[in-house]
C-alpha positions in Angstrom: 0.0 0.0 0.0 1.3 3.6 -0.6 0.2 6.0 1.4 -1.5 9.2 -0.1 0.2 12.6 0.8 -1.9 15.2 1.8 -0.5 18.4 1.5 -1.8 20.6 4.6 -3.1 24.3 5.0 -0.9 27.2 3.7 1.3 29.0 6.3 -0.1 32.3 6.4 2.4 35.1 8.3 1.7 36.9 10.8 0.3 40.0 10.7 3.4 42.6 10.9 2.6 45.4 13.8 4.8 48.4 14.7 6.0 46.0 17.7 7.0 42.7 15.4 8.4 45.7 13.0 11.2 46.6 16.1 12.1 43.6 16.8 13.0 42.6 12.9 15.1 45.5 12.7 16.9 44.8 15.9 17.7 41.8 15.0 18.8 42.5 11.2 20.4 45.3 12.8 22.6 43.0 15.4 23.0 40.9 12.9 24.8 43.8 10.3 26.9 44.8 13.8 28.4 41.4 14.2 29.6 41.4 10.9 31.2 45.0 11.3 32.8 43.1 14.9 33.8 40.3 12.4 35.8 42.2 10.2 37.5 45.2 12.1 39.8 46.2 9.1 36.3 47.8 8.0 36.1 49.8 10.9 39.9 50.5 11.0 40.1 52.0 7.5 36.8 54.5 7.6 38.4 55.6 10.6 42.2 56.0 8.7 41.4 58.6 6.5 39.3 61.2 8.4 42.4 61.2 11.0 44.9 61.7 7.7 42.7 64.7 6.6 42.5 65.9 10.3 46.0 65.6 10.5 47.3 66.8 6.8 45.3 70.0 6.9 46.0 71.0 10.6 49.5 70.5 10.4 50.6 70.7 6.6 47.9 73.3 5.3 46.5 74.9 8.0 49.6 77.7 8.7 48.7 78.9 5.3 44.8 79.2 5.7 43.6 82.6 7.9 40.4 82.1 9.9 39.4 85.0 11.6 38.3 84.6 15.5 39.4 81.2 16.0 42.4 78.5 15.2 42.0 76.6 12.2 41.5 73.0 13.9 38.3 74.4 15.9 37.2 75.8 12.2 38.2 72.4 10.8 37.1 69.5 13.0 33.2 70.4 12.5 33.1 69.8 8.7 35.8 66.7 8.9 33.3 64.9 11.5 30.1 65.6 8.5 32.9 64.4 6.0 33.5 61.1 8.3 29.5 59.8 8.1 29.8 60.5 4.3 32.7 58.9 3.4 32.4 56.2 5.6 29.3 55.1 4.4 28.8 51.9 3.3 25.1 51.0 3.1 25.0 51.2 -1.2 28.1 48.5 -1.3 26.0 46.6 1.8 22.9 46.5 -0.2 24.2 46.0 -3.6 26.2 42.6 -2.2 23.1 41.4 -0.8 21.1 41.2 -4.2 24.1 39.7 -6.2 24.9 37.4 -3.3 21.1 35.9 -2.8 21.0 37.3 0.5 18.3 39.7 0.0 16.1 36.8 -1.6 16.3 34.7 1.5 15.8 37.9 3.6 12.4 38.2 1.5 11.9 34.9 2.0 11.6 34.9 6.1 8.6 36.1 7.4 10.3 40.2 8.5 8.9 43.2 8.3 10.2 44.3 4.3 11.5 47.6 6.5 13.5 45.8 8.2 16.3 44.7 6.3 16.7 48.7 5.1 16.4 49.9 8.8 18.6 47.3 10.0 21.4 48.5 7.5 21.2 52.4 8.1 21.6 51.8 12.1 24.0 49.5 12.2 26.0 52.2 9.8 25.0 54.9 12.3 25.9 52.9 15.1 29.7 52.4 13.4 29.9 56.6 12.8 29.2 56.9 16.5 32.4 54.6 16.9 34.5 56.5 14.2 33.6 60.1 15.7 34.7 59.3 18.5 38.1 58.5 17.3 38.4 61.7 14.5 36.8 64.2 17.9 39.6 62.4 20.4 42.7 63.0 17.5 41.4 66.3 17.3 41.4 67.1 20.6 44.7 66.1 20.5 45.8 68.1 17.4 44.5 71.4 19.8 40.2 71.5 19.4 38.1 72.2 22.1 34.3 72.5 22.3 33.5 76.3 23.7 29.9 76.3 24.4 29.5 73.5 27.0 28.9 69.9 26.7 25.3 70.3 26.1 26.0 71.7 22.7 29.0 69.6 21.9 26.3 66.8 22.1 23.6 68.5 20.1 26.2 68.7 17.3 27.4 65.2 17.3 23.9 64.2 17.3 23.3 67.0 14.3 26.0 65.1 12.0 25.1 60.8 13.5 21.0 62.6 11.7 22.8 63.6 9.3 24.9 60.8 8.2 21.5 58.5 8.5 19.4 60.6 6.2 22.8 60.4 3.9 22.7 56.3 4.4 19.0 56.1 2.8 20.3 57.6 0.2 23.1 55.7 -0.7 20.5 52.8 0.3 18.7 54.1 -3.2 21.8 53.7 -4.9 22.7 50.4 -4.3 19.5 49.4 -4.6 19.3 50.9 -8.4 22.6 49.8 -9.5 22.7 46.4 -8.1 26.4 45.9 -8.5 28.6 46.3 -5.3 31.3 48.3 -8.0 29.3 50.3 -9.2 27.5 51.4 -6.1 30.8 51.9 -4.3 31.4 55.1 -7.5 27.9 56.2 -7.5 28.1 56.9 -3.6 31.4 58.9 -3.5 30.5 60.8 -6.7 28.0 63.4 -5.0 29.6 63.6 -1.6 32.9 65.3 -3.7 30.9 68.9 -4.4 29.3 69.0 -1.1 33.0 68.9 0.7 34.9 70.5 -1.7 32.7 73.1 -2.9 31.9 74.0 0.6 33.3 76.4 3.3 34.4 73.0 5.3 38.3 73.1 4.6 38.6 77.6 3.6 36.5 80.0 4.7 33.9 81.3 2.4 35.5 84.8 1.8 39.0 83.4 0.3 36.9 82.3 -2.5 35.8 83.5 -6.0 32.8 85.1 -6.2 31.0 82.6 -8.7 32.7 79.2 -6.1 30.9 81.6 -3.0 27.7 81.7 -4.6 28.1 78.1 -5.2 29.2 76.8 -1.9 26.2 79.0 -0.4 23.7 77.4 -3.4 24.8 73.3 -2.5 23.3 73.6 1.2 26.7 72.5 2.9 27.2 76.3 4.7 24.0 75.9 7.1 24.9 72.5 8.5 29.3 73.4 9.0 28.0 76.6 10.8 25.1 74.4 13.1 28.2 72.3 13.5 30.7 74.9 14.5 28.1 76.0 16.8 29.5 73.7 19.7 33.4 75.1 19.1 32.9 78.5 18.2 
């Protein structure tokens, strides 16, 4: 006798609430830190160059560049730390070498909240900027900055650049997801980050420039958020 398989009722998931939602993205999110604790050259490299920009331009460039009302490192270290969450993002690569590597497929596969593997990515890259401005602040302070206006405002202005980096990492989250090629993304993530720190006021001030690169620098946005920044130092 063979016996007749029956094939039972469909799994249906459960229903995803703002409380199930959490938890997915804490755990995608642990998950995403454990591999950043796995491989610390990651975390050792983001944090190489910000210190060799903190350290070229303070020492090398900085007897060259006049900055009315304070020293140069207190006018520099503001716009290095927004550099650092822009540079050293990674979320585009991230993304990218989970859709050519299957892993988003079996992450759509689980039963998750679909927000959580996006969530899970920008935090866990917020959570390694909190790590790396702590280093590029603490070389800083070294190199002669000091925060002026209290330690309530030195806060408000690390938390100013961690918001800012995390709006930056859903964007580079659209990225990877559009060009689906780790490569690829990697370019397309650096390639708008160059006007908005070099056409800015975050290395010279404003009124060394050209008239057309001043209008420019004022145009791109980057001004506003380097003078919030300053706010704490100055």
């Amino acid at each position: 006798m063979t016996a007749t398989a029956t094939a039972g009722p469909p799994v249906i998931p459960a229903a995803v609430t703002p409380r199930s939602a959490a938890r997915d993205i804490a755990i995608i999110t642990r998950r995403n830190l454990r591999r950043i604790a796995r491989t610390p050259q990651l975390l050792v490299f983001t944090t190489i160059q910000p210190v060799l920009f903190v350290l070229l331009f303070v020492y090398v460039f900085g007897g060259a560049i006049h900055t009315p009302g304070l020293s140069y490192v207190d006018y520099l270290l503001p716009g290095i730390l927004v550099q650092t969450v822009l540079f050293g993002g990674t979320t585009a690569v991230a993304l990218a070498t989970d859709l050519t590597s299957g892993m988003d497929d079996r992450f759509r596969s689980l039963p998750i909240a679909r927000s959580a593997v996006l969530a899970g990515r920008t935090l866990a890259d917020s959570s390694r900027n909190i790590i790396t401005l702590a280093i590029v602040t603490a070389v800083g302070a070294l190199a002669g900055f000091r925060f002026h206006n209290g330690a309530a405002a030195a806060l408000a202005a690390m938390l100013l650049v961690l918001a800012f980096g995390y709006a930056f990492s859903w964007f580079s989250a659209f990225l990877g997801l559009t060009v689906k090629d780790p490569q690829t993304a990697q370019i397309a993530s650096i390639l708008p980050i160059f006007p908005f720190i070099f056409a800015s006021s975050a290395f010279v001030p404003v009124a060394s420039m050209p008239g057309t690169t001043s209008a420019c620098t004022v145009t791109v946005g980057w001004r506003w958020r380097r003078q919030i920044s300053a706010g704490s130092s100055v």
